[in-house]
LUMFI-211896 format. One record per residue (C-alpha): residue number from 1; residue in one letter; x, y, z. Coordinates in steps of 0.05 Angstrom, whole numbers, always signed. Layout:
N
+-----+---+--------+--------+--------+
!   k ! r !      X !      Y !      Z !
+-----+---+--------+--------+--------+
! NUM ! A !      X !      Y !      Z !
...
+-----+---+--------+--------+--------+
//
This chain:
365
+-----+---+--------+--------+--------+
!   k ! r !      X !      Y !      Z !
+-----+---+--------+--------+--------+
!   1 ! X !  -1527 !   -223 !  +1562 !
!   2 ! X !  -1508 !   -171 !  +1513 !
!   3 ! X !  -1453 !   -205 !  +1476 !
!   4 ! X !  -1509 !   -272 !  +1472 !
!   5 ! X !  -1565 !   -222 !  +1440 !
!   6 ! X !  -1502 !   -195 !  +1392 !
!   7 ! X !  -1484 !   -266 !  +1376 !
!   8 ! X !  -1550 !   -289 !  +1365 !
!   9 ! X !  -1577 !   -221 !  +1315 !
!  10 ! X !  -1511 !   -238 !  +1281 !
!  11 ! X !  -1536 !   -259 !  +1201 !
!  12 ! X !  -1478 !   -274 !  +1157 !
!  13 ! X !  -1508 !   -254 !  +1088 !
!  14 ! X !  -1493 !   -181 !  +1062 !
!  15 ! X !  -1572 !   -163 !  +1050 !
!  16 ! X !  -1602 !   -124 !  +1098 !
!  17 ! X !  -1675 !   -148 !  +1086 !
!  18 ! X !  -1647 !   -212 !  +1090 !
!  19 ! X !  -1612 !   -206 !  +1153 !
!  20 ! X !  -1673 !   -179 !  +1183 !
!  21 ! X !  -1719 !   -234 !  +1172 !
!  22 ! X !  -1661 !   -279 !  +1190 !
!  23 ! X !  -1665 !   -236 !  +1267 !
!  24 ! X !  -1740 !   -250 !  +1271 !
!  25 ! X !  -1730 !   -329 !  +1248 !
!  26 ! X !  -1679 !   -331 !  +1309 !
!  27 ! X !  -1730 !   -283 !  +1359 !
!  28 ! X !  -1786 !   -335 !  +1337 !
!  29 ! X !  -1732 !   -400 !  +1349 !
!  30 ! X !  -1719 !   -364 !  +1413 !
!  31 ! X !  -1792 !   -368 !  +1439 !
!  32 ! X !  -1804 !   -432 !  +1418 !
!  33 ! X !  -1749 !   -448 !  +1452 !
!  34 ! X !  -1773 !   -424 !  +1515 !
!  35 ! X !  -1837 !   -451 !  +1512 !
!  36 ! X !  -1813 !   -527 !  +1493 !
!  37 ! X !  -1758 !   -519 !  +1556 !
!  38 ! X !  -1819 !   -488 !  +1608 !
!  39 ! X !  -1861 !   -555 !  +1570 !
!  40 ! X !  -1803 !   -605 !  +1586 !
!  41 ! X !  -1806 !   -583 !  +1655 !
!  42 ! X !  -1874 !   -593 !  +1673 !
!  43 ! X !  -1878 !   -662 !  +1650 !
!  44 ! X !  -1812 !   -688 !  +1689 !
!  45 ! X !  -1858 !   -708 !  +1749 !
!  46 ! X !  -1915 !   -748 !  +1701 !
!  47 ! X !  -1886 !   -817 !  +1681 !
!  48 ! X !  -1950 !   -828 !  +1628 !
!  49 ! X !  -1919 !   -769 !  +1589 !
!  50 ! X !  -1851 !   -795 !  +1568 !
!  51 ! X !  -1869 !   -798 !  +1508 !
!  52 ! X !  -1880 !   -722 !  +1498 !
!  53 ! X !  -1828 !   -706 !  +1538 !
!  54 ! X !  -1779 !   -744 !  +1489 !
!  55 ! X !  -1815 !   -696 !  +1420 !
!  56 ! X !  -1803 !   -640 !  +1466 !
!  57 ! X !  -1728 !   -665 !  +1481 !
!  58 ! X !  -1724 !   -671 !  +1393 !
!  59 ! X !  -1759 !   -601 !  +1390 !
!  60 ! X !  -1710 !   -578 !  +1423 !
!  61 ! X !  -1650 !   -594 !  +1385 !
!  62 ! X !  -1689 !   -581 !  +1322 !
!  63 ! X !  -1684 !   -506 !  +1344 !
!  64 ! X !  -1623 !   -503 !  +1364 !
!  65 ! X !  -1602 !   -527 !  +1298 !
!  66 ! X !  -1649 !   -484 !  +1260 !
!  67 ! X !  -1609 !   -426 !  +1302 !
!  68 ! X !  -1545 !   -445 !  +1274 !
!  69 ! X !  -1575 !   -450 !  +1195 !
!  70 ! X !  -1606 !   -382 !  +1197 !
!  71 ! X !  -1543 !   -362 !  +1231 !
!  72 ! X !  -1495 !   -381 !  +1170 !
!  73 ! X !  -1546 !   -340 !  +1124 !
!  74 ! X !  -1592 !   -399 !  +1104 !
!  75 ! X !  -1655 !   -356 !  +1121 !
!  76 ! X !  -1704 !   -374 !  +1074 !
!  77 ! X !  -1683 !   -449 !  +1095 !
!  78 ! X !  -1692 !   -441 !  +1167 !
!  79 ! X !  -1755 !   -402 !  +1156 !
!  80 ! X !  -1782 !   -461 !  +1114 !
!  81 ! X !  -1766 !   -511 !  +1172 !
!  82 ! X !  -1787 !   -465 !  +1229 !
!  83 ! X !  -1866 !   -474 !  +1193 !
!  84 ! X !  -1856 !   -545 !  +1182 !
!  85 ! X !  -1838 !   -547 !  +1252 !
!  86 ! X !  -1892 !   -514 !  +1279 !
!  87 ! X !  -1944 !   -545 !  +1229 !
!  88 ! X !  -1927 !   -616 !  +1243 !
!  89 ! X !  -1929 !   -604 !  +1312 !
!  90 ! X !  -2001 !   -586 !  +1312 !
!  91 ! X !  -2014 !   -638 !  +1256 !
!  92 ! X !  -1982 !   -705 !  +1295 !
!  93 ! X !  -2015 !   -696 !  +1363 !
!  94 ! X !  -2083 !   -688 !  +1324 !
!  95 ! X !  -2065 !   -752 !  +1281 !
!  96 ! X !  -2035 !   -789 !  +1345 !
!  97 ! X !  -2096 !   -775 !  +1402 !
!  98 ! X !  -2153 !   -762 !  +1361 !
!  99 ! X !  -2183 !   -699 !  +1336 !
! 100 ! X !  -2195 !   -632 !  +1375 !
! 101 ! X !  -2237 !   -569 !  +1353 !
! 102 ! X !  -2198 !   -532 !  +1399 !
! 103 ! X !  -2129 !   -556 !  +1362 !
! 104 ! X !  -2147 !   -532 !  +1292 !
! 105 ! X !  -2140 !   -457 !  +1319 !
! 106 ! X !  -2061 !   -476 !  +1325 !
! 107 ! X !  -2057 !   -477 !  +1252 !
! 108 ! X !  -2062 !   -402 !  +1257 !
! 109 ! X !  -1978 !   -406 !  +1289 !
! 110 ! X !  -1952 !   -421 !  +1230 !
! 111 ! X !  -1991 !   -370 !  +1179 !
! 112 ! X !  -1971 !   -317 !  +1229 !
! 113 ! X !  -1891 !   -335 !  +1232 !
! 114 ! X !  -1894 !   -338 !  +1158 !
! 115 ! X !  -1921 !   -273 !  +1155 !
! 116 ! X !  -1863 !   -237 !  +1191 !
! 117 ! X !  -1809 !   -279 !  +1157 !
! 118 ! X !  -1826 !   -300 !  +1086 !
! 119 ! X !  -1832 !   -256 !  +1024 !
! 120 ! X !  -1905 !   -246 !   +992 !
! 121 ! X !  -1909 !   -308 !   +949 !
! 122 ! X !  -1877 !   -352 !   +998 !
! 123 ! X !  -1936 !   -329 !  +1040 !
! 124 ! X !  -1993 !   -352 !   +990 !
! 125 ! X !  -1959 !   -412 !   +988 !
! 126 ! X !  -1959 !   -428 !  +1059 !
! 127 ! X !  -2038 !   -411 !  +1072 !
! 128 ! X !  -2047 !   -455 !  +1013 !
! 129 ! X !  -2010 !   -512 !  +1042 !
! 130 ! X !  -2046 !   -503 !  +1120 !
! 131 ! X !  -2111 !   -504 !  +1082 !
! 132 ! X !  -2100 !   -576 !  +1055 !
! 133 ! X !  -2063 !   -592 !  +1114 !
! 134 ! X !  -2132 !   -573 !  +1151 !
! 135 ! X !  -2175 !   -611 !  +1096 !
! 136 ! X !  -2131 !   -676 !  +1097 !
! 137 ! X !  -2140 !   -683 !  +1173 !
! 138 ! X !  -2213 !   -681 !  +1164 !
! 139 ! X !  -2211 !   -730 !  +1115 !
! 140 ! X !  -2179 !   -773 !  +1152 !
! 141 ! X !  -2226 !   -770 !  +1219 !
! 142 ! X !  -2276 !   -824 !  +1221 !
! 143 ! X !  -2354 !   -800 !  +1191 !
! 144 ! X !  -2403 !   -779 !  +1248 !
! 145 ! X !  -2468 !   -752 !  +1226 !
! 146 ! X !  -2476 !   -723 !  +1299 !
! 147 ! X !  -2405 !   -672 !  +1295 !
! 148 ! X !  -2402 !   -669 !  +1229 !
! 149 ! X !  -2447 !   -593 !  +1221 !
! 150 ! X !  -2403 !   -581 !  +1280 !
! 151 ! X !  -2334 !   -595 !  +1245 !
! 152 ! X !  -2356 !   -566 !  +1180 !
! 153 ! X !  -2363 !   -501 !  +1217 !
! 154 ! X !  -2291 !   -512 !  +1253 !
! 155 ! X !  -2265 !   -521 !  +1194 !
! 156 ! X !  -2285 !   -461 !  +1150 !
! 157 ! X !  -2284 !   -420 !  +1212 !
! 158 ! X !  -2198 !   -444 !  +1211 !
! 159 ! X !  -2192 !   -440 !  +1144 !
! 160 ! X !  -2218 !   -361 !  +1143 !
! 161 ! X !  -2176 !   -348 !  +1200 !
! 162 ! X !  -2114 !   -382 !  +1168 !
! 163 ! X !  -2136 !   -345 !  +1108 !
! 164 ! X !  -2142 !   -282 !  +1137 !
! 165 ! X !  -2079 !   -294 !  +1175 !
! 166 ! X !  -2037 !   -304 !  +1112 !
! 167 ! X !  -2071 !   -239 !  +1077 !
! 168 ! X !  -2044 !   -207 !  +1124 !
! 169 ! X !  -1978 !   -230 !  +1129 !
! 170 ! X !  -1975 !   -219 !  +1049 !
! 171 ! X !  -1997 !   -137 !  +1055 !
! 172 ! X !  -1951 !   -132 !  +1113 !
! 173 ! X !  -1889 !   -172 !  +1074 !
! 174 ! X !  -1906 !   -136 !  +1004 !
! 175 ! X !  -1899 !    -74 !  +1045 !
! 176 ! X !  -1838 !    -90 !  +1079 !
! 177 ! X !  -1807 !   -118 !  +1016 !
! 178 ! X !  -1828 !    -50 !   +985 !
! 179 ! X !  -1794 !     -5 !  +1029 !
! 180 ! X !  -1733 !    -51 !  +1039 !
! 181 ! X !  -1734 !    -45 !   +957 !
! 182 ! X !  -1736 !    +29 !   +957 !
! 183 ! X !  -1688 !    +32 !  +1013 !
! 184 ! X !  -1634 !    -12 !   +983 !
! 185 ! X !  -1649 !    +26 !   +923 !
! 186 ! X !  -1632 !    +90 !   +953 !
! 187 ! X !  -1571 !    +69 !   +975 !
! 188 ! X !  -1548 !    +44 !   +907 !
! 189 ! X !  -1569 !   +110 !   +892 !
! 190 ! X !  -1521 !   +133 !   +947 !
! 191 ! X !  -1465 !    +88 !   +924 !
! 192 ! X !  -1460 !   +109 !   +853 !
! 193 ! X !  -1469 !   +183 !   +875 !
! 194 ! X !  -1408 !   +174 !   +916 !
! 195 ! X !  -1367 !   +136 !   +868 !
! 196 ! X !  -1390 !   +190 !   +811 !
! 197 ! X !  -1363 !   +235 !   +864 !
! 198 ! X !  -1300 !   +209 !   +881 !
! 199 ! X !  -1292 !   +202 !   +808 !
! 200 ! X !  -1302 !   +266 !   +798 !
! 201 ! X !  -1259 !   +294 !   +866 !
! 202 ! X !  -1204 !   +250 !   +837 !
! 203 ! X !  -1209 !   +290 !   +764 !
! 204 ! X !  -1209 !   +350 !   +795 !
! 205 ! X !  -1153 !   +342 !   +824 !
! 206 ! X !  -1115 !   +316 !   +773 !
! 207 ! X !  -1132 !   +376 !   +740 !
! 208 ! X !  -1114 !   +415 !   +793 !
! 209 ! X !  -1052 !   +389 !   +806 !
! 210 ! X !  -1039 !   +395 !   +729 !
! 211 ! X !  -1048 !   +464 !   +729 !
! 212 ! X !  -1012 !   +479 !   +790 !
! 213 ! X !   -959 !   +438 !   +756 !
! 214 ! X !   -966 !   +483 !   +694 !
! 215 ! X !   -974 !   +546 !   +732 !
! 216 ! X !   -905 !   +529 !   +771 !
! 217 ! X !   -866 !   +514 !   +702 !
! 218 ! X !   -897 !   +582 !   +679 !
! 219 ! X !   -871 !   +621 !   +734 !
! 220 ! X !   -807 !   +578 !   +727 !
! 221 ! X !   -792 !   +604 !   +660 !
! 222 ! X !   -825 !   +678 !   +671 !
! 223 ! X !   -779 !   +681 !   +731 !
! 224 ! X !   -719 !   +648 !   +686 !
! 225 ! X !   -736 !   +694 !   +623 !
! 226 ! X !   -737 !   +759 !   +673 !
! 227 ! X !   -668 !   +748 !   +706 !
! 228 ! X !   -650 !   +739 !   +631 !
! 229 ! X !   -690 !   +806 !   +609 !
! 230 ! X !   -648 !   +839 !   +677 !
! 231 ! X !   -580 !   +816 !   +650 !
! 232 ! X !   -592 !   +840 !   +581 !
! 233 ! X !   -624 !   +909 !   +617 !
! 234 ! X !   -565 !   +917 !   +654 !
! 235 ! X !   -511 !   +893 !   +597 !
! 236 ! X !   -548 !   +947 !   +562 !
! 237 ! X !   -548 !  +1000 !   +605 !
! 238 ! X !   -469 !   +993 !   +617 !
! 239 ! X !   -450 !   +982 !   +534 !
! 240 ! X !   -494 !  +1053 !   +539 !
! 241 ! X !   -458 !  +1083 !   +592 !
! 242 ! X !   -396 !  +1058 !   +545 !
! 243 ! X !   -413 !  +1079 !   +488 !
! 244 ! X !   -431 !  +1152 !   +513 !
! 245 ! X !   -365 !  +1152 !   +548 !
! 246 ! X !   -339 !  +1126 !   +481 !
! 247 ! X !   -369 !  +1192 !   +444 !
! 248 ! X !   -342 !  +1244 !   +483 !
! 249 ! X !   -274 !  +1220 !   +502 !
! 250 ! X !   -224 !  +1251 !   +537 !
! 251 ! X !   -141 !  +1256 !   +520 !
! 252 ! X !    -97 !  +1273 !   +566 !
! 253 ! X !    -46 !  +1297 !   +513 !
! 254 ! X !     +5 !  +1336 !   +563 !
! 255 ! X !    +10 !  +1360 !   +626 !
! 256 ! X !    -50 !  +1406 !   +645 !
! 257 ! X !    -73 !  +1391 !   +568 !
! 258 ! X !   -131 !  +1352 !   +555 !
! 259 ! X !   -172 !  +1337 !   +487 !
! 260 ! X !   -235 !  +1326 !   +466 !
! 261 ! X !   -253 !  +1299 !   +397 !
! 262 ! X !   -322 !  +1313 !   +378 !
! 263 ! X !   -348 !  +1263 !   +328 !
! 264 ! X !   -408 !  +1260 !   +294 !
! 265 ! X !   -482 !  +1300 !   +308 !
! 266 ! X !   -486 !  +1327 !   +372 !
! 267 ! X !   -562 !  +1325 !   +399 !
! 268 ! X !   -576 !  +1347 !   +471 !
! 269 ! X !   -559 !  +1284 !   +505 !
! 270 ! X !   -494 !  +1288 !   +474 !
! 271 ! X !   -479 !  +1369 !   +490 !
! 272 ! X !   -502 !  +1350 !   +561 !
! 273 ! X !   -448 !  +1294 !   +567 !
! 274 ! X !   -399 !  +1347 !   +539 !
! 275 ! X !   -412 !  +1397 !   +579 !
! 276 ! X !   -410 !  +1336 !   +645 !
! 277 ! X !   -341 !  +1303 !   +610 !
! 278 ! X !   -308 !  +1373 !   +601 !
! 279 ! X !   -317 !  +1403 !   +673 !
! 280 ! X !   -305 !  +1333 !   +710 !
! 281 ! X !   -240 !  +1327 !   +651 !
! 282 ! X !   -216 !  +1397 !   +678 !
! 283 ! X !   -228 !  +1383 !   +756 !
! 284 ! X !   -191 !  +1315 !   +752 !
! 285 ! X !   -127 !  +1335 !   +709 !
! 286 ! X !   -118 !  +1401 !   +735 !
! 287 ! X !   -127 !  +1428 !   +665 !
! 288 ! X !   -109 !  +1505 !   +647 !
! 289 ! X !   -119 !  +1492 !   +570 !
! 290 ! X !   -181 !  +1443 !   +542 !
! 291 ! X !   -183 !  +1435 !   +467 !
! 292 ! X !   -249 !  +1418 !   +431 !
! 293 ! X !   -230 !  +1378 !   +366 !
! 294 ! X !   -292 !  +1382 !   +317 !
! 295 ! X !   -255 !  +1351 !   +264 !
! 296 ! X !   -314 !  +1300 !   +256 !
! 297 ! X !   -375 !  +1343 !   +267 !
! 298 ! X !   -401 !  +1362 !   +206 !
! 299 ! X !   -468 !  +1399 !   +222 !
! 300 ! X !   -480 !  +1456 !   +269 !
! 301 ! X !   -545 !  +1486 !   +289 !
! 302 ! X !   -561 !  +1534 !   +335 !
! 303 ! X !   -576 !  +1479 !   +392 !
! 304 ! X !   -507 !  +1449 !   +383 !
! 305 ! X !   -474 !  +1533 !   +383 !
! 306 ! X !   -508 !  +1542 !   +451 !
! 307 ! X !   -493 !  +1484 !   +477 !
! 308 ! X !   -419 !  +1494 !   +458 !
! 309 ! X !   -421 !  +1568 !   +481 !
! 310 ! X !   -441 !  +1542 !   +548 !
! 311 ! X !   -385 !  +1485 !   +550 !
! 312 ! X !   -337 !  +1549 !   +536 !
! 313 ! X !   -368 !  +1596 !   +588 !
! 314 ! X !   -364 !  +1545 !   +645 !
! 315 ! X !   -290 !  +1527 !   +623 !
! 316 ! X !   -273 !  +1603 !   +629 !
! 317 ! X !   -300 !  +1604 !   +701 !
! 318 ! X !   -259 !  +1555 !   +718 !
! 319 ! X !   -194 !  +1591 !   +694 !
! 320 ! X !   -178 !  +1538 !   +636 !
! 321 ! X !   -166 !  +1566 !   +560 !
! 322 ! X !   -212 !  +1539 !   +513 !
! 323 ! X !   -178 !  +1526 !   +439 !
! 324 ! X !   -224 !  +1503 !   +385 !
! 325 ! X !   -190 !  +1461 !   +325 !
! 326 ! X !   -208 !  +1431 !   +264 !
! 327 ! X !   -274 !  +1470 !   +243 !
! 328 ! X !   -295 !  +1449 !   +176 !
! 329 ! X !   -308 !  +1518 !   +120 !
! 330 ! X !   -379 !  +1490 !   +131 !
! 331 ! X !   -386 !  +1494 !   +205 !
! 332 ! X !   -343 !  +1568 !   +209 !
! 333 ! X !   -401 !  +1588 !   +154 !
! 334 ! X !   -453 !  +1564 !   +204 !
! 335 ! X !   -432 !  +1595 !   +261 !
! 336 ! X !   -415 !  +1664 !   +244 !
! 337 ! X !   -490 !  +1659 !   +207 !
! 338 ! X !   -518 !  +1650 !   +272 !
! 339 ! X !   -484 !  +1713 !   +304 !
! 340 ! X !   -434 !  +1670 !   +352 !
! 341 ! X !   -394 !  +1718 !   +379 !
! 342 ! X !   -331 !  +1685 !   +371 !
! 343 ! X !   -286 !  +1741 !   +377 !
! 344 ! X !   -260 !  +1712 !   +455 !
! 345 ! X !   -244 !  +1644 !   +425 !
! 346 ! X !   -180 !  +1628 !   +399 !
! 347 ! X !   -185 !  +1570 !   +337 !
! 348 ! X !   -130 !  +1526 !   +311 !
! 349 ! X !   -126 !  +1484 !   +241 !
! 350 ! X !   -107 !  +1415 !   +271 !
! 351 ! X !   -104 !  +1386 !   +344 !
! 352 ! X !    -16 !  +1398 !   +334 !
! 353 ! X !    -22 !  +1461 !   +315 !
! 354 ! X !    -63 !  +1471 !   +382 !
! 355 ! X !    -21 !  +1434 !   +431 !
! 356 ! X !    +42 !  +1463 !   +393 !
! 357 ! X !    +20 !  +1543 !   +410 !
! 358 ! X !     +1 !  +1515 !   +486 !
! 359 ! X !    +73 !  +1489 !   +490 !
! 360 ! X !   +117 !  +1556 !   +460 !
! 361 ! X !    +72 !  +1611 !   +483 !
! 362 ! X !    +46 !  +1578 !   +552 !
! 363 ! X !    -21 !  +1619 !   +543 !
! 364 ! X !    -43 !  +1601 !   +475 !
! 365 ! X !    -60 !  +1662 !   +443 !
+-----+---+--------+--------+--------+
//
């Protein structure tokens, strides 16, 4: 039963107002149905009513067909039918037997199944066409001054009613068309929201996926120019190391001999590396006589004295003979202006003449 009442609300057309009035054209079909079937069977037994049992018979496949229009999404067709239908079958019998007061208040059927299935105008037109329906079968009844006040007042009584019928169908159909209006509205509404939405979802991620995209590339080449920045750090760091190696080297000239050519200013960092080179030269060689070549240094201040003085002292405590060579006029000048007591240190011209006196005399003095 289920699966029938799915199959029969089923309206193929994609409007929703449309689709509705298609389900009450089919609920209306239905009942007349009904009605025409529960008709045909109470005249099977009366042979003097073949007749209507026959335009009951043709009723009936006139709705079923209707059914199957509306059902394909001709609404507004089937709706037209379903009120010629039901207008010519009050009309005929009243044309065929003879005319009945009690028959004109059937015209009311069809005003009322417009109402509930026809838009507003299509409404207005109907009452208008029952009204001259209702008029030309009065015309067409024979003139009897005795039922004739009588059948005036039928007839304006069923045309009010049909009137008022259709009135009603038109507020209740303008309303109805007015909310279906504002609903399908709405949901346009809705639509374009969404697509603005997924419109703008869809930029955003572009965007998003842009920037991620430049963000990675970023960190890419931060992470490439870093490893760069470390290998240039550390290149640095060892051409440093080199090059301070490089400024204080140490010559291993003979056995238990070693030099150390001094070459250029000497600044703190430097005295400190002298001071470091000498005492690790002396551990390692196993040194008893270290000469200091100062050939290249050219200025002496009092920083560079001390720091000398202390490069002598530790030498001393470590039983090795210190032997100074190569001291510029200038630098001698220097350092007996600043009160050196040099009177414990023994001086040589050149870096031969040192190493030569180590050799012959063994201690250097």
């Amino acid at each position: 039963m289920k699966q029938l009442f799915a199959w029969l609300s089923f309206i193929d057309h994609p409007v929703d107002d449309v689709r509705r009035r298609g389900q009450v054209v089919i609920g209306i079909l239905c009942s007349l149905l009904v009605i025409a079937v529960m008709g045909l069977f109470s005249l099977l037994g009366d042979p003097v009513q073949h007749g209507a049992a026959g335009s009951i018979v043709f009723s009936i496949g006139l709705f079923l067909s209707l059914i199957f229009i509306v059902r394909r999404g001709y609404v507004a067709l089937g709706g037209w039918l379903v009120v010629l239908a039901t207008t010519l079958s009050v009309v005929l019998p009243q044309v065929i037997a003879g005319f009945s007061n009690q028959s004109l208040a059937y015209a009311l059927i069809p005003a009322l199944i417009a109402g509930v299935v026809f838009r507003p105008w299509q409404i207005l037109l109907v009452a208008i066409g029952l009204t001259m329906v209702i008029l030309g079968m009065v015309w067409m009844l024979p003139p009897d001054p005795q039922v004739m006040p009588t059948q005036r007042s039928i007839i304006t009584h069923a045309s009010l009613m049909t009137f008022v019928s259709a009135i009603i169908g038109f507020v209740a159909s303008d309303v109805n068309h007015r909310a279906f209006k504002t609903i399908r509205d709405g949901q346009h509404h809705i639509a374009q929201q969404h697509h603005d939405l997924m419109v703008i979802n869809r930029h955003l991620a572009q965007q998003a996926d842009e920037q991620t995209a430049a963000v990675a590339t970023t960190v890419q080449h931060l992470q490439e120019r870093t490893s760069v920045q470390e290998r240039l750090l550390a290149t640095v760091t060892l051409q440093r190391e080199t090059i301070r190696a490089m400024s204080i080297p140490v010559l291993p000239v003979a056995p238990q001999v070693v030099v150390i050519p001094l070459i250029g200013v000497l600044d703190s960092a430097r005295l400190v590396l002298l001071r470091d080179g000498a005492l690790a030269a002396i551990q390692r060689y196993t040194a008893n006589h270290l000469i200091l070549d100062m050939t290249g240094v050219e200025i002496v201040d009092s920083q560079v004295a001390s720091g000398m003085m202390q490069v002598i002292q530790a030498a001393h405590l470590l039983g090795t003979h210190m032997l100074l060579v190569g001291v510029r006029p200038e630098v001698a000048q220097t350092m007996v202006a600043l009160g050196l007591d040099l009177g414990s240190i023994d001086t040589a011209a050149t870096v031969y003449e040192g190493v030569h006196r180590i050799q012959h005399t063994g201690s250097g003095e």
